[in-house]
N, CA, C and O atoms as a GROMACS GRO file, in nm:
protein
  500
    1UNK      N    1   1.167   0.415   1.252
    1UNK     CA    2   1.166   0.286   1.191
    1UNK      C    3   1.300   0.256   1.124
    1UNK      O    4   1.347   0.142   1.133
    2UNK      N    5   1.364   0.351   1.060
    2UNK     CA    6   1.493   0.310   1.000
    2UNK      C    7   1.572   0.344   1.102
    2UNK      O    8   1.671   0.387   1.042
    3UNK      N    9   1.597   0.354   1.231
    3UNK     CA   10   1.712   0.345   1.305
    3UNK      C   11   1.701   0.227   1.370
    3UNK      O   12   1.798   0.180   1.429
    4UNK      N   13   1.554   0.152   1.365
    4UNK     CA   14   1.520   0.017   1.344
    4UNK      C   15   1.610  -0.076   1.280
    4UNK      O   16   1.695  -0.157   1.317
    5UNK      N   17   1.546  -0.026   1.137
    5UNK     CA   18   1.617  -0.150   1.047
    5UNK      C   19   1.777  -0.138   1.074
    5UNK      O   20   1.854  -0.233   1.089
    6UNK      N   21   1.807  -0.013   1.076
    6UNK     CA   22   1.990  -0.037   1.090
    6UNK      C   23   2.027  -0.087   1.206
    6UNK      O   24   2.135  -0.144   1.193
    7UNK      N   25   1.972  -0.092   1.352
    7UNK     CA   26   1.997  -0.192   1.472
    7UNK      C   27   1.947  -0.366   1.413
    7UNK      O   28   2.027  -0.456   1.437
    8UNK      N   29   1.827  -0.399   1.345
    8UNK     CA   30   1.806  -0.497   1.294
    8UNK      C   31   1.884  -0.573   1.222
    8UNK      O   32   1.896  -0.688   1.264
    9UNK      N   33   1.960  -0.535   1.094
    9UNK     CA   34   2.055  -0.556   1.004
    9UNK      C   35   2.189  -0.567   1.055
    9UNK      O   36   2.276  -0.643   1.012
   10UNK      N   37   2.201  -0.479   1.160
   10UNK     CA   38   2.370  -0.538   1.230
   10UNK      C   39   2.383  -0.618   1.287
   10UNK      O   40   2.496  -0.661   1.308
   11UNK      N   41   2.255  -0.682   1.346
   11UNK     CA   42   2.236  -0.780   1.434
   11UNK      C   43   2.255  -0.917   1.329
   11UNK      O   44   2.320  -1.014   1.369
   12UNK      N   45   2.205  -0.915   1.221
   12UNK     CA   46   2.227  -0.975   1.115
   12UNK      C   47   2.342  -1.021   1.069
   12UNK      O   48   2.363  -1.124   1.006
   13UNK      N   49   2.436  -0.915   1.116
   13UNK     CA   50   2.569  -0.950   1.067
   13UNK      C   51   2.573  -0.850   0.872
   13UNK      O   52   2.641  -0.895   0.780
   14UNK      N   53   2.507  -0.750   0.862
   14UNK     CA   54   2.479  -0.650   0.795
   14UNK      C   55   2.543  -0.556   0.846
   14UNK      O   56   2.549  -0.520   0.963
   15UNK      N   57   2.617  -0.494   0.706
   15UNK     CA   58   2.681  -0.348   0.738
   15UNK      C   59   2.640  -0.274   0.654
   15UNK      O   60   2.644  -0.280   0.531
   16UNK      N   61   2.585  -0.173   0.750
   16UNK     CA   62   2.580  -0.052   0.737
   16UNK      C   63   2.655   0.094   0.712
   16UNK      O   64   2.652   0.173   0.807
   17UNK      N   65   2.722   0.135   0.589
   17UNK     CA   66   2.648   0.141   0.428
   17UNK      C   67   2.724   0.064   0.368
   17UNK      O   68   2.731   0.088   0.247
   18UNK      N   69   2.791  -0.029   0.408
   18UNK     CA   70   2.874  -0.093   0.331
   18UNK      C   71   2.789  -0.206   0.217
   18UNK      O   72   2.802  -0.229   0.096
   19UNK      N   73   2.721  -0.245   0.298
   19UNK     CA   74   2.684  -0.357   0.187
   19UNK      C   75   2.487  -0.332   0.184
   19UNK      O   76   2.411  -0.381   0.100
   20UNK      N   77   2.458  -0.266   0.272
   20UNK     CA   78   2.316  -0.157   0.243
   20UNK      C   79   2.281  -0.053   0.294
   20UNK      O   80   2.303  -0.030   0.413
   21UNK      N   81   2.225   0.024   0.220
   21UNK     CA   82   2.207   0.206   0.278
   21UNK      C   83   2.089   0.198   0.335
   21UNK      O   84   1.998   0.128   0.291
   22UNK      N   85   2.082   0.267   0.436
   22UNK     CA   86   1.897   0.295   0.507
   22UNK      C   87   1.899   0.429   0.495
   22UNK      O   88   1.996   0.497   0.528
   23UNK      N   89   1.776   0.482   0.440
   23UNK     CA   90   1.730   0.628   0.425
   23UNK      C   91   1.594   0.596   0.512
   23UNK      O   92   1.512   0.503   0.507
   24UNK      N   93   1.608   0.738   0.612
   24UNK     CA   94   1.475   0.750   0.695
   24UNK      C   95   1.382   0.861   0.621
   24UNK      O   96   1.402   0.912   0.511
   25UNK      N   97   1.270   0.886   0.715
   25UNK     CA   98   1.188   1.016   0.657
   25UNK      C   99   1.143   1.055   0.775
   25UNK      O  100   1.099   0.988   0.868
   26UNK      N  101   1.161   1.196   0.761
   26UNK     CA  102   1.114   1.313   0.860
   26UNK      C  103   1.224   1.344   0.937
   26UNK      O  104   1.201   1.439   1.012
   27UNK      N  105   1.383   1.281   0.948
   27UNK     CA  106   1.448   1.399   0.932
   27UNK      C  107   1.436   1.376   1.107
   27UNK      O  108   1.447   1.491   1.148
   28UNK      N  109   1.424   1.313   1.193
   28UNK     CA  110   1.394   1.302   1.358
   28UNK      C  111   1.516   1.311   1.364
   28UNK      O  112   1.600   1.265   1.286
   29UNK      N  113   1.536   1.398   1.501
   29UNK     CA  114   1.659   1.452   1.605
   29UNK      C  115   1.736   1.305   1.644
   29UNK      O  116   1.846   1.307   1.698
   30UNK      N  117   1.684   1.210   1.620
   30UNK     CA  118   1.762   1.083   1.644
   30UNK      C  119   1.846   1.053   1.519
   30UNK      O  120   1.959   1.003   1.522
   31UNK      N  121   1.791   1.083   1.428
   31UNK     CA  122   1.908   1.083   1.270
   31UNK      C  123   2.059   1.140   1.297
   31UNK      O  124   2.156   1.114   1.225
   32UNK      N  125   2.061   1.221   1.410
   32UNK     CA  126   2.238   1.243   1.388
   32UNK      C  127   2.284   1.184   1.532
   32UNK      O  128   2.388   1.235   1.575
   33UNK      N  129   2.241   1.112   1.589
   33UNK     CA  130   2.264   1.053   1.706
   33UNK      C  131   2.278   0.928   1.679
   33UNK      O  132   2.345   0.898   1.778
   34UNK      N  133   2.268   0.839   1.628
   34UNK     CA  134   2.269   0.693   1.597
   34UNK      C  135   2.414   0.678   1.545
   34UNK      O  136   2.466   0.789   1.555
   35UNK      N  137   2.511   0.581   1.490
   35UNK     CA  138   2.578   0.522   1.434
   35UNK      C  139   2.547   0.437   1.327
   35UNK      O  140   2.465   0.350   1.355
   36UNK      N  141   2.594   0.439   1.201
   36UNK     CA  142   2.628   0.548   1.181
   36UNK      C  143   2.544   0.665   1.164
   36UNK      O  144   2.429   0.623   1.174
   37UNK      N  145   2.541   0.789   1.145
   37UNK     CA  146   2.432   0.895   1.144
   37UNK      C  147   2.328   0.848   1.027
   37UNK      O  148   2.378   0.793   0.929
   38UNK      N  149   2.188   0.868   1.031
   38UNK     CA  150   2.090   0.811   0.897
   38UNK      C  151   2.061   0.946   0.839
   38UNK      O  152   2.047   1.059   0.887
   39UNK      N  153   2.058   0.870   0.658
   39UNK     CA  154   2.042   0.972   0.602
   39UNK      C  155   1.868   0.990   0.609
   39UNK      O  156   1.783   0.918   0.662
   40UNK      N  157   1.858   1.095   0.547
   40UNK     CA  158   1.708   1.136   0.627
   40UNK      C  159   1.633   1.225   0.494
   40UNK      O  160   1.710   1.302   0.438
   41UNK      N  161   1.531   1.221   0.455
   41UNK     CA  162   1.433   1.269   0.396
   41UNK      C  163   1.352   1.397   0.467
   41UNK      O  164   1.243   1.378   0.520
   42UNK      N  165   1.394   1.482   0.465
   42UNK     CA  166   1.307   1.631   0.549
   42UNK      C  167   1.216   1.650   0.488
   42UNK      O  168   1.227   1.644   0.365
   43UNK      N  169   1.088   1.679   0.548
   43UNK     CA  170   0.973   1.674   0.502
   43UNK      C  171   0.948   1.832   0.558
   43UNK      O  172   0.990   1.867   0.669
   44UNK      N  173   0.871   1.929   0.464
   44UNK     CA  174   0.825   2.023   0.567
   44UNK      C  175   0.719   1.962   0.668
   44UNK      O  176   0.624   1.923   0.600
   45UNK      N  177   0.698   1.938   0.799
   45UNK     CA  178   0.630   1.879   0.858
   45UNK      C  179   0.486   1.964   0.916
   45UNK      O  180   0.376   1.915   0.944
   46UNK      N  181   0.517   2.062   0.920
   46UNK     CA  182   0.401   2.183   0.970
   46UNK      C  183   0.359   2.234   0.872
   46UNK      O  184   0.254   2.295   0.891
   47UNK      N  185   0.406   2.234   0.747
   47UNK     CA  186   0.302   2.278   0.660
   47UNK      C  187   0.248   2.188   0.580
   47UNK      O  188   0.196   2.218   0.472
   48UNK      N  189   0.259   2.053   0.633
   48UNK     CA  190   0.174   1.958   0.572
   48UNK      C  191   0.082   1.924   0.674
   48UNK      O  192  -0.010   1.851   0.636
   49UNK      N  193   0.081   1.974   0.852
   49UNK     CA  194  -0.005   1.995   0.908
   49UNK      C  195  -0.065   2.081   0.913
   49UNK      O  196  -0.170   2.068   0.976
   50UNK      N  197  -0.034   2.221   0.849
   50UNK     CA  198  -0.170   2.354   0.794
   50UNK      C  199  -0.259   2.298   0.709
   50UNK      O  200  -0.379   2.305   0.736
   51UNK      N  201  -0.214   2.233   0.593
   51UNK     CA  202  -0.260   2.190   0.474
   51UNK      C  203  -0.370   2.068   0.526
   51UNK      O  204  -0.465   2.051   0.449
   52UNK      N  205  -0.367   1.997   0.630
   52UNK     CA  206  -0.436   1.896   0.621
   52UNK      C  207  -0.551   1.954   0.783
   52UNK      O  208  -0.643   1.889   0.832
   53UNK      N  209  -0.511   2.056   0.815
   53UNK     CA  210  -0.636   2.116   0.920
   53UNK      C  211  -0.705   2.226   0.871
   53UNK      O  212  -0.798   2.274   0.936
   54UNK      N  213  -0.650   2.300   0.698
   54UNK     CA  214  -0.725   2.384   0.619
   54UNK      C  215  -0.839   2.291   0.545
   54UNK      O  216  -0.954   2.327   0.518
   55UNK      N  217  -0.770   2.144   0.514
   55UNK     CA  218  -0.877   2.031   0.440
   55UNK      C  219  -1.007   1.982   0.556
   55UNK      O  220  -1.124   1.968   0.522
   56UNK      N  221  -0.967   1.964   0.668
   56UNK     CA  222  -1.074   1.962   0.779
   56UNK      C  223  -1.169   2.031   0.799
   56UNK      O  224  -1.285   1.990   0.793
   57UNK      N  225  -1.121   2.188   0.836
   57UNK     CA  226  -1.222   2.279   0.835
   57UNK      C  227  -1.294   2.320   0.713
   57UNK      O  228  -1.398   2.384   0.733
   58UNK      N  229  -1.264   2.299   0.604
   58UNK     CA  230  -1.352   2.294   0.470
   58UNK      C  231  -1.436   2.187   0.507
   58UNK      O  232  -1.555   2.216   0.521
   59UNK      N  233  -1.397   2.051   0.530
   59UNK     CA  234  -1.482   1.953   0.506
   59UNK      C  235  -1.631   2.010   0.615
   59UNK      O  236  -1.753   2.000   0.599
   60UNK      N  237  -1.566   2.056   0.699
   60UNK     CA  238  -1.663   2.089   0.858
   60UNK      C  239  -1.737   2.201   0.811
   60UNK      O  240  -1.842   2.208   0.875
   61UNK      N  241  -1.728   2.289   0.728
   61UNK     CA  242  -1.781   2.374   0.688
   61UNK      C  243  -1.906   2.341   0.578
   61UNK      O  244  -2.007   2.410   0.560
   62UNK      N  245  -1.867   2.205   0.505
   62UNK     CA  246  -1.973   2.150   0.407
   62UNK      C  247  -1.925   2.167   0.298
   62UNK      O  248  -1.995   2.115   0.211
   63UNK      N  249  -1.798   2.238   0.243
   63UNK     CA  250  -1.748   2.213   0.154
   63UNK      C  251  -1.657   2.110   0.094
   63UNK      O  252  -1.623   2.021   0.172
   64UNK      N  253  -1.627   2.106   0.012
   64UNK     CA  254  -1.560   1.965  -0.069
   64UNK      C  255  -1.384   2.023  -0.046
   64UNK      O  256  -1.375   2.129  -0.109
   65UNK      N  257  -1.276   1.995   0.007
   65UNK     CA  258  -1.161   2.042  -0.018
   65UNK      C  259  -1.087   1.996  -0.198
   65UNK      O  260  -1.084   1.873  -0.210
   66UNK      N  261  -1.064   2.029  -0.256
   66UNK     CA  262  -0.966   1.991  -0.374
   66UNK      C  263  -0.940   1.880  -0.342
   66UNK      O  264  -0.947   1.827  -0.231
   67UNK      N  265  -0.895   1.819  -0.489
   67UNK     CA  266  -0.880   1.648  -0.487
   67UNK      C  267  -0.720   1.669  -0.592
   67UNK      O  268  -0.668   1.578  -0.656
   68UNK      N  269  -0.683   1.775  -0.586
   68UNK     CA  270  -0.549   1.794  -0.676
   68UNK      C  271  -0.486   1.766  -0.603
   68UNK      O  272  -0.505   1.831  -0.500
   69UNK      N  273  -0.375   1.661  -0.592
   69UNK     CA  274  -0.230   1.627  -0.558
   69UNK      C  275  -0.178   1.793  -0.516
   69UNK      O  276  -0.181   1.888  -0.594
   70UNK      N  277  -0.127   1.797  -0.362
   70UNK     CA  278  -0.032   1.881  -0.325
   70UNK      C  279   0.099   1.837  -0.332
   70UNK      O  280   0.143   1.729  -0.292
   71UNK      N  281   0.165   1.941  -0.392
   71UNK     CA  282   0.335   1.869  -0.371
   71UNK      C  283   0.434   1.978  -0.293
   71UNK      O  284   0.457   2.093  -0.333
   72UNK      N  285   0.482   1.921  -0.181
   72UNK     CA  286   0.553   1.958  -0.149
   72UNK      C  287   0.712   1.980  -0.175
   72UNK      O  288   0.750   1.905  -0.265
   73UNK      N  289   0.819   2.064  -0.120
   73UNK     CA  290   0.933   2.088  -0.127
   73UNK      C  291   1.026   1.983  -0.013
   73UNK      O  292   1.023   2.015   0.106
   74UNK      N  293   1.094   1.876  -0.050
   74UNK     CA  294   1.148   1.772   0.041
   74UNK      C  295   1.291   1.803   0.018
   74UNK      O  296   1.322   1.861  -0.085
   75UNK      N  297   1.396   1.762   0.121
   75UNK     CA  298   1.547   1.784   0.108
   75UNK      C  299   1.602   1.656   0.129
   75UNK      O  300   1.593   1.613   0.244
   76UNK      N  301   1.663   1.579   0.035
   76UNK     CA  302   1.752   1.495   0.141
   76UNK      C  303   1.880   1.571   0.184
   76UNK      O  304   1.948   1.660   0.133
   77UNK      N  305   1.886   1.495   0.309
   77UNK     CA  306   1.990   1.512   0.403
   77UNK      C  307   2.075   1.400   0.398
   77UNK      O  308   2.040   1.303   0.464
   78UNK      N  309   2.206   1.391   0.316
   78UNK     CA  310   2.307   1.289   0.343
   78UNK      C  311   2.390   1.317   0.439
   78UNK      O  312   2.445   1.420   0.480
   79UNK      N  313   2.387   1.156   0.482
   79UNK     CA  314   2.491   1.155   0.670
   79UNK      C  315   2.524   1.022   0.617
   79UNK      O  316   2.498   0.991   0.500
   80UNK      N  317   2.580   0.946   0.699
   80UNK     CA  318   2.674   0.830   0.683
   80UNK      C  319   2.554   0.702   0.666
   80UNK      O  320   2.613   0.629   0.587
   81UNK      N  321   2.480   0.665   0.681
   81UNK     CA  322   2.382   0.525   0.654
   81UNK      C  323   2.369   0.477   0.482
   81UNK      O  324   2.329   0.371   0.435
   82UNK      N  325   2.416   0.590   0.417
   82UNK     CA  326   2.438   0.538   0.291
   82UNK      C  327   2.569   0.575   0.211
   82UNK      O  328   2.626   0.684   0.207
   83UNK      N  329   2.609   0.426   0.133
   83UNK     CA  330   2.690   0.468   0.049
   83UNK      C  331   2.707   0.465  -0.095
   83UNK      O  332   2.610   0.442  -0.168
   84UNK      N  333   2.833   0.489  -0.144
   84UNK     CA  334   2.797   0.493  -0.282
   84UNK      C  335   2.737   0.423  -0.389
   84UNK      O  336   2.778   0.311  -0.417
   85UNK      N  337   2.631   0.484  -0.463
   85UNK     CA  338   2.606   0.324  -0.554
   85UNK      C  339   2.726   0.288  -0.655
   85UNK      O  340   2.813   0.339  -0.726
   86UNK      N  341   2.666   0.158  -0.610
   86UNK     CA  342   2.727   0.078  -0.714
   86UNK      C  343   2.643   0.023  -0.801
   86UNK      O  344   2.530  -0.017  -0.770
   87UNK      N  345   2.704   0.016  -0.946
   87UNK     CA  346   2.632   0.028  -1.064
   87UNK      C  347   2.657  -0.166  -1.087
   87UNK      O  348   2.767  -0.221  -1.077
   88UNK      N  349   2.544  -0.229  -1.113
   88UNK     CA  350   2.571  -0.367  -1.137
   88UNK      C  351   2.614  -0.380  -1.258
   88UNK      O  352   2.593  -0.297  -1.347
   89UNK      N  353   2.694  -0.516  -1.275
   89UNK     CA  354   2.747  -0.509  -1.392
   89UNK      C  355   2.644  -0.598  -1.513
   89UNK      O  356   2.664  -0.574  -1.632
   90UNK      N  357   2.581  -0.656  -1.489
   90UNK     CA  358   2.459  -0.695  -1.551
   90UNK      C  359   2.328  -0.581  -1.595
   90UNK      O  360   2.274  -0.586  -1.705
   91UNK      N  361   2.297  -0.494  -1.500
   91UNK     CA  362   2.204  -0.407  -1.568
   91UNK      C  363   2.221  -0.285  -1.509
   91UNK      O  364   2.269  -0.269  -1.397
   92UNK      N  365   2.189  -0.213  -1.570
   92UNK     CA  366   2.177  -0.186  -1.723
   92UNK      C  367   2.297  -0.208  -1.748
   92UNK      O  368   2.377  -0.182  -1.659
   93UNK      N  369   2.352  -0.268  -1.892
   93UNK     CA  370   2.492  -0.291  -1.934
   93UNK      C  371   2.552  -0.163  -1.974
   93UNK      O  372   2.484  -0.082  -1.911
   94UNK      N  373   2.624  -0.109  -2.030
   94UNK     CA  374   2.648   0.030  -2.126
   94UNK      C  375   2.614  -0.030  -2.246
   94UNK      O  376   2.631  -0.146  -2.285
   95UNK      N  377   2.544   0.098  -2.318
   95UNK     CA  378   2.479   0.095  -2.433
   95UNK      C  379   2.361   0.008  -2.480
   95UNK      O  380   2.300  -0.006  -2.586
   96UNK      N  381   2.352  -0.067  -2.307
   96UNK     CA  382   2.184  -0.111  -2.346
   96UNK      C  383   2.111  -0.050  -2.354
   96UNK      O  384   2.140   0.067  -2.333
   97UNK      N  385   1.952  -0.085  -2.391
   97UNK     CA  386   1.817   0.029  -2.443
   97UNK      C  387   1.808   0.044  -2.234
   97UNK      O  388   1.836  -0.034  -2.144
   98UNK      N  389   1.770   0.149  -2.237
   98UNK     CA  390   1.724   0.249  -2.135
   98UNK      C  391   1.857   0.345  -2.062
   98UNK      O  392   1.843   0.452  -2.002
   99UNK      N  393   1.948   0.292  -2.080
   99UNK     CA  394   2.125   0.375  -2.081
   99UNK      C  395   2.103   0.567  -2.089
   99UNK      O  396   2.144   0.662  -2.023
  100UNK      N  397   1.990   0.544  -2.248
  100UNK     CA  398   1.967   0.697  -2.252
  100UNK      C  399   1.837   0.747  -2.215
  100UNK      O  400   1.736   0.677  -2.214
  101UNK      N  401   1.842   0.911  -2.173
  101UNK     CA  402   1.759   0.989  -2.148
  101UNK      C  403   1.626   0.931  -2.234
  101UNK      O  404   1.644   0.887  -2.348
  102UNK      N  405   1.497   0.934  -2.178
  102UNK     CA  406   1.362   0.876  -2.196
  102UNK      C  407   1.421   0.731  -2.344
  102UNK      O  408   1.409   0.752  -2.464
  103UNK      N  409   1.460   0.643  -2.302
  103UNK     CA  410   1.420   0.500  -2.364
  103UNK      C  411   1.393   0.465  -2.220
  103UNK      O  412   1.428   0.499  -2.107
  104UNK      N  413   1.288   0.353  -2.302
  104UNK     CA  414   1.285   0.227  -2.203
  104UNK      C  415   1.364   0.154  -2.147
  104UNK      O  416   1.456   0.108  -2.215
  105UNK      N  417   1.355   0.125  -2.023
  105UNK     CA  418   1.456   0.035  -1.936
  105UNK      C  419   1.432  -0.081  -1.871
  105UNK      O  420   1.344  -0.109  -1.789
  106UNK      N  421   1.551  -0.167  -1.935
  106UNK     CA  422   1.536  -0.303  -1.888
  106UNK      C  423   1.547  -0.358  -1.757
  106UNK      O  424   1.652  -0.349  -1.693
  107UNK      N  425   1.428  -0.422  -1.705
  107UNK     CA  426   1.407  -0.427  -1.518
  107UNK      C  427   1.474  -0.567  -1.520
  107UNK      O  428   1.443  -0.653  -1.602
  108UNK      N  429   1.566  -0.583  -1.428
  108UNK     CA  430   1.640  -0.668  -1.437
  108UNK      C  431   1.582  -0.823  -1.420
  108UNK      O  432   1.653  -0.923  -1.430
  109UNK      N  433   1.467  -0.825  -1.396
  109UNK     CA  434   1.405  -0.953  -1.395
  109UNK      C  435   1.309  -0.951  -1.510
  109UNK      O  436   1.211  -1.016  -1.477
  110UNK      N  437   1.295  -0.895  -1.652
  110UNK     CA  438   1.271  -0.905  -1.721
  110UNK      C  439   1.134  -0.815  -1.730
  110UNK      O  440   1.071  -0.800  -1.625
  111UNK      N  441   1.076  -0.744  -1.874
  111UNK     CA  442   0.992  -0.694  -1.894
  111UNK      C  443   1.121  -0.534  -1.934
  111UNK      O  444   1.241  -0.515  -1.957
  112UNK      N  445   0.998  -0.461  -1.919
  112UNK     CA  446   1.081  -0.316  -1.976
  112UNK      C  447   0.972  -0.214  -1.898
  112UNK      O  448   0.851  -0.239  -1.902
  113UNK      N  449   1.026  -0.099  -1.828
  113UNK     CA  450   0.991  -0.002  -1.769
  113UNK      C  451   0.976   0.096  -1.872
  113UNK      O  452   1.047   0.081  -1.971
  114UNK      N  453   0.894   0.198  -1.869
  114UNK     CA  454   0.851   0.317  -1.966
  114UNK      C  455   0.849   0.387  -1.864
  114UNK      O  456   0.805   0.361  -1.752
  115UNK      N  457   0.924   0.524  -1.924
  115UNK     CA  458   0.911   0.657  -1.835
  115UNK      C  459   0.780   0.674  -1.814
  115UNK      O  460   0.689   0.613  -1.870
  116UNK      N  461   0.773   0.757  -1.735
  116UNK     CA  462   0.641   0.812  -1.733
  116UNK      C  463   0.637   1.002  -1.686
  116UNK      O  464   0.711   1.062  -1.609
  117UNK      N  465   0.529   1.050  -1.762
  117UNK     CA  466   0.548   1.229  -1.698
  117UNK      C  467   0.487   1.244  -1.620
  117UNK      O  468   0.374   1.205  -1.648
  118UNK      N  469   0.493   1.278  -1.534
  118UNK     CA  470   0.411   1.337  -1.400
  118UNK      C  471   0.365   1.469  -1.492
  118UNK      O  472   0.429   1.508  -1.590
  119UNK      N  473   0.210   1.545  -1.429
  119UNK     CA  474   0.132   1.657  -1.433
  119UNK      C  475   0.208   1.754  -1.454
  119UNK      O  476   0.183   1.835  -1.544
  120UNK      N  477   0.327   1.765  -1.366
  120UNK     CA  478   0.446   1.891  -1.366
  120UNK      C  479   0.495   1.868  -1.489
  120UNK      O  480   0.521   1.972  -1.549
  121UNK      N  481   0.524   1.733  -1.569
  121UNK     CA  482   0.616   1.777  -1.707
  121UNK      C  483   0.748   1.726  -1.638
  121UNK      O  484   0.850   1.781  -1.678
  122UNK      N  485   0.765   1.612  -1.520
  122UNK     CA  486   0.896   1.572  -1.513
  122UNK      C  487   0.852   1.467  -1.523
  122UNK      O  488   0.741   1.420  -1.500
  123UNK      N  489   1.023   1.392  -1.592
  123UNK     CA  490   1.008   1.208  -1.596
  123UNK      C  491   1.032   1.139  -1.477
  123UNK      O  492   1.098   1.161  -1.375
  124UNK      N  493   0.964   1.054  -1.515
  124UNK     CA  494   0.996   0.949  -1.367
  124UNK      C  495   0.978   0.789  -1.408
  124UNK      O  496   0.913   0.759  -1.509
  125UNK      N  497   1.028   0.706  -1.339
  125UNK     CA  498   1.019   0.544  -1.400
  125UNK      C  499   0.982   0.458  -1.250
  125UNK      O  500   0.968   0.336  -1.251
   0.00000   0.00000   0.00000
């Protein structure tokens, strides 16, 4: 799908990473073959297919599988489809509220984002 959008977007008259980045997922043997190469999200892919034919055969068995969130180990892979950010000069300003580690942050169309902890004890917004 994202070697999609980046044939889509040039057609547009869109450059690619110049003026937007496409990140794919799963990391497909077509990610370093395209122009420019896409950056890619690696997923372990087979052991999220153990995990979901160990949840089957429980279910087939009459048991209930766990309802706990599995989390997996993901890599990005940077290749050329993205480039550097650029930081707007409107938001966050320097030394506006969310600038630092856990304040709130101002969403640029107004309102305010609150961290939030994930189960593990990391922040996320």
């Amino acid at each position: 799908m994202a070697i999609g959008v980046i044939r889509g977007v040039r057609r547009a008259g869109v450059r690619v990473p110049e003026d937007v980045s496409v990140i794919g997922f799963d990391n497909v043997a077509l990610a370093e073959i395209v122009d420019p190469e896409l950056t890619a999200v690696a997923a372990p892919l087979r052991t999220m297919g153990i995990i979901g034919i160990n949840h089957l055969i429980t279910m087939i068995g009459g048991a209930t599988p766990s309802r706990d969130p599995i989390v997996l180990p993901v890599k990005l892979i940077v290749r050329g489809s993205t480039g550097r950010r650029r930081r707007r000069e409107t938001w966050p300003a320097s030394g506006a509220p969310g600038d630092r580690p856990g304040e709130p942050q101002r969403h640029p169309l107004g309102g305010r984002r609150q961290p939030r902890t994930t189960k593990a004890g990391r922040a996320s917004v």
